[in-house]
C-alpha positions in Angstrom: 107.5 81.2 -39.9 109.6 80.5 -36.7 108.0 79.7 -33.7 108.7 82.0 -30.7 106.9 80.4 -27.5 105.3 77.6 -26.9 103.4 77.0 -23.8 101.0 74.3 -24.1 99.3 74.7 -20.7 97.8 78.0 -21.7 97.4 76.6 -25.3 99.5 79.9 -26.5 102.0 79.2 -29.6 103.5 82.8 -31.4 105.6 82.9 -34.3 108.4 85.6 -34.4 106.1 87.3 -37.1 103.6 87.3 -34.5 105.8 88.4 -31.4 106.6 91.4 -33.6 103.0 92.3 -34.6 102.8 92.5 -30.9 105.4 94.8 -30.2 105.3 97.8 -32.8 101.4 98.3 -32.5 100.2 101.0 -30.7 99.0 100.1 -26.6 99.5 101.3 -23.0 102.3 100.2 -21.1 103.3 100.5 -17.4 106.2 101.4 -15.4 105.7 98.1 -13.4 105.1 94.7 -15.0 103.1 92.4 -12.6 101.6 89.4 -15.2 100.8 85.8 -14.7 100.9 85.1 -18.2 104.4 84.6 -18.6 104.6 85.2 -22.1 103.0 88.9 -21.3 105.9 89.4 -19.3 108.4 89.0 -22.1 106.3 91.3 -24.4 105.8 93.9 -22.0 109.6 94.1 -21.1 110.5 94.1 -24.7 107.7 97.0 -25.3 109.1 99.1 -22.8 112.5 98.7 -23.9 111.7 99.6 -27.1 110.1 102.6 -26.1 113.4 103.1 -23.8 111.0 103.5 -20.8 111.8 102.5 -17.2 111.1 98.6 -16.4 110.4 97.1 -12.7 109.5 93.6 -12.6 107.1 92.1 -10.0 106.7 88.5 -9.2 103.1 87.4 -10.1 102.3 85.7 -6.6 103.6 88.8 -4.9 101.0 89.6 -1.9 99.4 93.2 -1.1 101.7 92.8 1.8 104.5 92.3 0.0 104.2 94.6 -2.4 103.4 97.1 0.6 106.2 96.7 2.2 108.1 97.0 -0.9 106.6 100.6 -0.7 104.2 100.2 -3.9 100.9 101.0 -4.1 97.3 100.7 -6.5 97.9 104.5 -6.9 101.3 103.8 -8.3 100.1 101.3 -11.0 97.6 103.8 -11.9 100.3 106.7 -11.8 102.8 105.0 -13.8 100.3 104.5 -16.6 102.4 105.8 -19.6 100.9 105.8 -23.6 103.4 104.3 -26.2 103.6 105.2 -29.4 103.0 103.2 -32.5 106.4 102.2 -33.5 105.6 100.8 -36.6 107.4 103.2 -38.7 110.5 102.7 -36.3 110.6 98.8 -36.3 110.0 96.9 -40.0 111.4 93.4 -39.4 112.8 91.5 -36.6 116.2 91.8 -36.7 115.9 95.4 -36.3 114.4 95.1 -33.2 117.4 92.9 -32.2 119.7 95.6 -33.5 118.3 98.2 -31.8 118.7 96.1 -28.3 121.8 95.2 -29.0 123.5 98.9 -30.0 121.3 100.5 -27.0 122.6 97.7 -24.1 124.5 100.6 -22.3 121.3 103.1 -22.4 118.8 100.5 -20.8 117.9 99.3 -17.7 115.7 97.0 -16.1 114.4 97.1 -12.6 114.4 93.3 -10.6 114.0 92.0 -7.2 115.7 89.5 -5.6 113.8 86.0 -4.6 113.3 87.3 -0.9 114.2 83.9 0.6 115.9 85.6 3.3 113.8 88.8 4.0 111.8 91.3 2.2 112.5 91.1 -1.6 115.1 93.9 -2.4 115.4 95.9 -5.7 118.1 95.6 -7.9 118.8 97.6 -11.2 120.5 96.3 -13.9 121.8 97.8 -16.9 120.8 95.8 -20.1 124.6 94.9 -21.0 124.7 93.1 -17.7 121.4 91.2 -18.1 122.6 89.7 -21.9 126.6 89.4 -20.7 126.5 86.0 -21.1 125.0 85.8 -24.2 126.3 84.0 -27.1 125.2 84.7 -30.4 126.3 82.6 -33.6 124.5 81.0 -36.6 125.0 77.4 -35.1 122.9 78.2 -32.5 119.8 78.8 -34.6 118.6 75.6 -34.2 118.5 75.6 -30.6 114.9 74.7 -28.9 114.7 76.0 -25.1 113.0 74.5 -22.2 112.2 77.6 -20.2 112.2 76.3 -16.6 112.8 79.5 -14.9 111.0 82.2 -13.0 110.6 84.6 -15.7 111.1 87.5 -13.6 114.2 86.7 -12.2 117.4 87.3 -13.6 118.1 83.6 -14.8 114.7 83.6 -16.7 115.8 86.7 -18.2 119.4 85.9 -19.6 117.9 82.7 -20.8 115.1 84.5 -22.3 117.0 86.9 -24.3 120.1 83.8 -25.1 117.4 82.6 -27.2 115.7 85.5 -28.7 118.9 87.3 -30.1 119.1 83.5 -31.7 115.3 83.4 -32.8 115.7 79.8 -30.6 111.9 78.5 -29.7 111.5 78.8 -26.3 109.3 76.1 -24.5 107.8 77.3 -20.8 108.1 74.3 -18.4 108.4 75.9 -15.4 105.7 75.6 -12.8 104.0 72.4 -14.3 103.7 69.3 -13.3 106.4 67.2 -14.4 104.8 64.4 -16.2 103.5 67.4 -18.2 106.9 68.6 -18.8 108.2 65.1 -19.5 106.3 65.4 -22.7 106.9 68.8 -23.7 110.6 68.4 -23.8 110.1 64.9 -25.5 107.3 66.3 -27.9 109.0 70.0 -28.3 112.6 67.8 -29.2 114.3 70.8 -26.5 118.0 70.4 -27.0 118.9 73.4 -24.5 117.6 73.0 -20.7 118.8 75.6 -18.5 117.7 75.1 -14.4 118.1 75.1 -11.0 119.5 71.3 -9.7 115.9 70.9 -7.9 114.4 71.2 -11.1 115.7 68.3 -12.5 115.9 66.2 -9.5 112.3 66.1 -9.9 112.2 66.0 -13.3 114.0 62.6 -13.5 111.6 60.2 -12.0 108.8 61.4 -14.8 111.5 61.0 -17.5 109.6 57.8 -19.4 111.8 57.0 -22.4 115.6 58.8 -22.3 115.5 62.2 -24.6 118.0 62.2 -27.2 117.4 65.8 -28.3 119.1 67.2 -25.1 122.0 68.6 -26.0 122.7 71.2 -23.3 121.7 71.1 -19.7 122.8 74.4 -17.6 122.8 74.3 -13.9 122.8 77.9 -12.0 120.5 78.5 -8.5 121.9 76.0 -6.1 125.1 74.1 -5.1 125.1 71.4 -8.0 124.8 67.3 -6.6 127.1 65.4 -8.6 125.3 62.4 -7.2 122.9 63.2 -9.7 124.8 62.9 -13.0 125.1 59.5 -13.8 120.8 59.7 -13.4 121.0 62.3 -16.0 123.1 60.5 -18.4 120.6 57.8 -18.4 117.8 60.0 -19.1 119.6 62.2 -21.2 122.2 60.4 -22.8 123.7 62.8 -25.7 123.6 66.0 -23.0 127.1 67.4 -21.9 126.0 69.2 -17.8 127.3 72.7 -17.0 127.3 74.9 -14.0 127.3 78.4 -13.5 127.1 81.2 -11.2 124.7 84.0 -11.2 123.1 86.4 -8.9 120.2 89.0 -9.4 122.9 91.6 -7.9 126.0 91.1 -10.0 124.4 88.8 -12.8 125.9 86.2 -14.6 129.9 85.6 -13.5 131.1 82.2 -13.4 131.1 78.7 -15.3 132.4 75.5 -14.5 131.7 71.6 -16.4 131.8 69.9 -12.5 131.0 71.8 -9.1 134.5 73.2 -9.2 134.8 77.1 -10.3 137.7 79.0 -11.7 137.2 82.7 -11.4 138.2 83.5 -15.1 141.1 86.1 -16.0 138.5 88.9 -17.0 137.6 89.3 -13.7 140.8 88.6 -11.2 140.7 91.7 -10.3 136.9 92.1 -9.3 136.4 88.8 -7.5 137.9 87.7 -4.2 137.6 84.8 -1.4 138.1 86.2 2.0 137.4 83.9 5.4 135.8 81.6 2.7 133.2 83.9 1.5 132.7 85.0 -2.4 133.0 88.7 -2.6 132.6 90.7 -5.7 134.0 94.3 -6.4 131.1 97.2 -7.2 132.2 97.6 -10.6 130.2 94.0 -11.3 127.8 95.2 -9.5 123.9 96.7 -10.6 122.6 99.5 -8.8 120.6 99.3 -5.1 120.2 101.1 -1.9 120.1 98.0 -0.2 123.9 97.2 -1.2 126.3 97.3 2.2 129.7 97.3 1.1 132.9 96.5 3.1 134.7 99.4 0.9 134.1 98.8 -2.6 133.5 95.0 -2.3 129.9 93.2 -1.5 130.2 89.7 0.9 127.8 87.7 -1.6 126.5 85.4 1.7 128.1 82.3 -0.5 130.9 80.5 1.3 133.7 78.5 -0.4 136.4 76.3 -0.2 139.4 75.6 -2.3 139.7 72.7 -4.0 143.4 73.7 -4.9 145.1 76.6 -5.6 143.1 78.0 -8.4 139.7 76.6 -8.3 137.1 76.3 -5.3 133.5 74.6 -4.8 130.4 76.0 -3.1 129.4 74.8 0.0 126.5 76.6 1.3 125.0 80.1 1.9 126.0 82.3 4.8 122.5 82.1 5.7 121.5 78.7 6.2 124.3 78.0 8.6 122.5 76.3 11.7 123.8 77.6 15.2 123.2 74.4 17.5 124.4 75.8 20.6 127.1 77.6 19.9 128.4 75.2 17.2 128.2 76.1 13.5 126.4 73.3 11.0 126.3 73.1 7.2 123.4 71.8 6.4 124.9 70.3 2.9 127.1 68.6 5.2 124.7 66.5 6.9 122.8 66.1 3.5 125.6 64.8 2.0 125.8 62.1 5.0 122.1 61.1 4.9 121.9 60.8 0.7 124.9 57.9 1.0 122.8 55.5 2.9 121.2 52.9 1.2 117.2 53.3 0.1 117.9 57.5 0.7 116.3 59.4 -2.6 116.8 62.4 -1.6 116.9 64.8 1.8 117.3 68.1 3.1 118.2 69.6 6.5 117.4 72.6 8.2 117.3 74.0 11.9 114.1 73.6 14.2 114.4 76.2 16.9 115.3 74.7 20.6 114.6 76.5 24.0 118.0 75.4 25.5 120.6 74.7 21.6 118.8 77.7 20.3 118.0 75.2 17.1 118.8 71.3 16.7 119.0 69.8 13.3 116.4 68.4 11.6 116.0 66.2 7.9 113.1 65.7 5.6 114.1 62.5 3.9 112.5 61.2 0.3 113.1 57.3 0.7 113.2 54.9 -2.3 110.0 53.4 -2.9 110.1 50.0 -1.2 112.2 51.1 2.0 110.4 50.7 5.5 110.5 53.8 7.6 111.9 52.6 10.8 114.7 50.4 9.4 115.7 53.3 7.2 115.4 56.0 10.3 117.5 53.4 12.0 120.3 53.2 9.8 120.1 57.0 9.0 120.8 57.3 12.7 123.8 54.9 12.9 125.5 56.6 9.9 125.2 59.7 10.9 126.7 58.6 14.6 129.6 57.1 12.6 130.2 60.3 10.5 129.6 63.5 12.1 129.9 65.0 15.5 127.2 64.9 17.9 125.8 68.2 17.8 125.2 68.1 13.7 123.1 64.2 13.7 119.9 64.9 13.3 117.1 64.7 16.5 114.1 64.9 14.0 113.8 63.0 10.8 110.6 62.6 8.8 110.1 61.2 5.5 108.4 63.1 3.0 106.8 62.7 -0.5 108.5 66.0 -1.9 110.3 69.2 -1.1 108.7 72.6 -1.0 110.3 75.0 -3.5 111.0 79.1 -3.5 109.3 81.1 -6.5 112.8 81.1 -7.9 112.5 77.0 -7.7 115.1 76.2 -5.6 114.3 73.7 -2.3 112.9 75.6 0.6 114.8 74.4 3.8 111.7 74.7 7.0 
């Protein structure tokens, strides 16, 4: 019997046998799926796309505010009640549950929202083909063992999710726990698939005790990858081979690269562009939402660029986080980048603390190595920065911190 999930927290462990039990027999479903049990999530999608009913997923810690403003109400949970059938006598076995998915991918669609980092979340409709694009199947993947260390209702939990279900992988949930816990459930699990955002496993590797053979596969996607990093993870990891890739809950999975530098692959020449450094995408790659502006039939992604030669490019920061010091534009990364070379630096992040006359000045949480004093460190943070940047992108506030705040999609939270 082949286990399904494992998430030791919540003391749940479900065999396939068990998942499908769970899925044919007769219960109510809803329109919208709002769970904290993270393994209900997965079955309630699955239910309702095996009933070939409408599917909008909510984040769990969404507020009454929040969910407000996103224009949904109690009466709606209570009005989108809907009764499913048994489907017993539609579903005998597994694998034609999986068939099913497969041969309907162009009639189903699922409803998500993006991580609202930026603003109000905003809705996005995907059709099922895009969700499991990137999705490999093959019988030498049926081994596989997953660390789940996504959101689950965001579109990389999802393509993860259903990369190891059309496998009948077990999937491990790691995500959200503390990491010494996780430390032991990818050691005591033997995971051999990891697929995260770059923050993830930056704190990961201090809890790493003993290096984890089993690792065979460690997928970055999120955030711009730090290839400062990698020599870390081959100590803690040492059979694992490090992948990057691009996705977004608009356009879904595009893009994969083995470093930080991209190729946009032949398949999509024609529907992916860089214009004044910015990563567009044509419509056609597109889901569906009203809160898509195009600039004719391309969308500005917010994610700019720059070449690294004629055919491949590197990510350097969102649009969005650009810092406006007085007229003066500052990448953030930039300055990270400057601040992570000195000596007893761990980690750091920069963001923009409003000013009454620059409008903002920068500022930089630093994580220092463990037996660095504070003011020599501040010091020669200071100095190097004066040597390597221009004035208005050093740093007028540094503090030193324990640990970074993340999103709900577990990326670093620049404030």
């Amino acid at each position: 019997m082949d286990v399904f999930w494992i998430d030791n927290s919540r003391d749940i462990r479900v065999s396939y046998d068990d998942l499908l039990e769970e899925l044919v027999k007769e219960g109510d479903n809803n329109l919208f799926i709002y769970e904290l049990n993270p393994y209900k999530v997965f079955v309630k999608i699955l239910r309702n796309l095996l009933s070939e009913k409408r599917c909008i997923i909510l984040d769990a810690d969404f507020s009454n505010d929040e969910l407000t403003g996103l224009g949904i109400s109690e009466e709606d949970f209570k009005n989108a009640s809907f009764f499913q059938e048994d489907l017993r006598s539609k579903f005998n076995s597994f694998d034609e549950i999986l068939n099913f998915l497969k041969s309907s991918e162009n009639n189903l669609d699922i409803e998500i929202y993006t991580s609202g980092t930026t603003g109000r979340p905003k809705k996005v409709e995907q059709s099922f083909k895009n969700i499991i694009r990137a999705v490999k199947v093959d019988p030498d993947y049926k081994g596989n063992n997953w660390g789940f260390a996504y959101n689950p209702t965001h579109f990389a939990g999802l393509q993860v999710f259903f990369q190891a279900l059309f496998n009948k992988n077990k999937l491990v949930y790691i995500f959200d726990k503390d990491y010494s816990l996780i430390y032991n459930d990818i050691y005591t699990e033997k995971v051999s698939h990891l697929s995260c955002t770059p923050t993830f496993i930056k704190m990961l590797l201090p809890n790493i005790i003993e290096p984890v053979s089993t690792l065979q596969n460690l997928t970055f996607g999120g955030e711009k990858f730090d290839p400062r990093v990698q020599h870390k993870i081959k100590e803690k990891f040492p059979n694992t081979s490090v992948k990057n890739v691009y996705a977004s809950t608009e356009a879904g999975s595009l893009l994969r690269a083995k470093g930080e530098n991209f190729l946009i692959p032949a398949r999509y020449q024609e529907f992916i562009k860089i214009e004044e450094d910015e990563l567009m995408i044509h419509k056609q790659l597109l889901g569906k939402s009203e809160s898509f502006t195009l600039e004719g039939e391309w969308y500005k992604t917010g994610d700019l660029v720059e070449f690294v030669d004629e055919n491949s490019f590197r990510f350097k920061t969102r649009k969005s986080e650009m810092i406006n010091v007085g007229g003066y534009k500052v990448n953030p990364k930039e300055v990270e980048e400057v601040i992570k070379d000195v000596k007893g630096v761990n980690d750091a992040i920069v963001f923009g603390r409003k000013n009454s006359v620059l409008g903002y000045i920068i500022a930089a949480n630093v994580i220092k190595e463990e037996n660095e004093d504070k003011k020599e460190l501040k010091h020669k943070i200071k100095k190097t920065c004066e040597n390597k940047l221009q004035e208005f992108k050093i740093p007028r506030i540094i503090k030193f911190v324990d640990s970074f705040e993340v999103t709900r999609t577990g990326k670093i939270k620049r404030t």
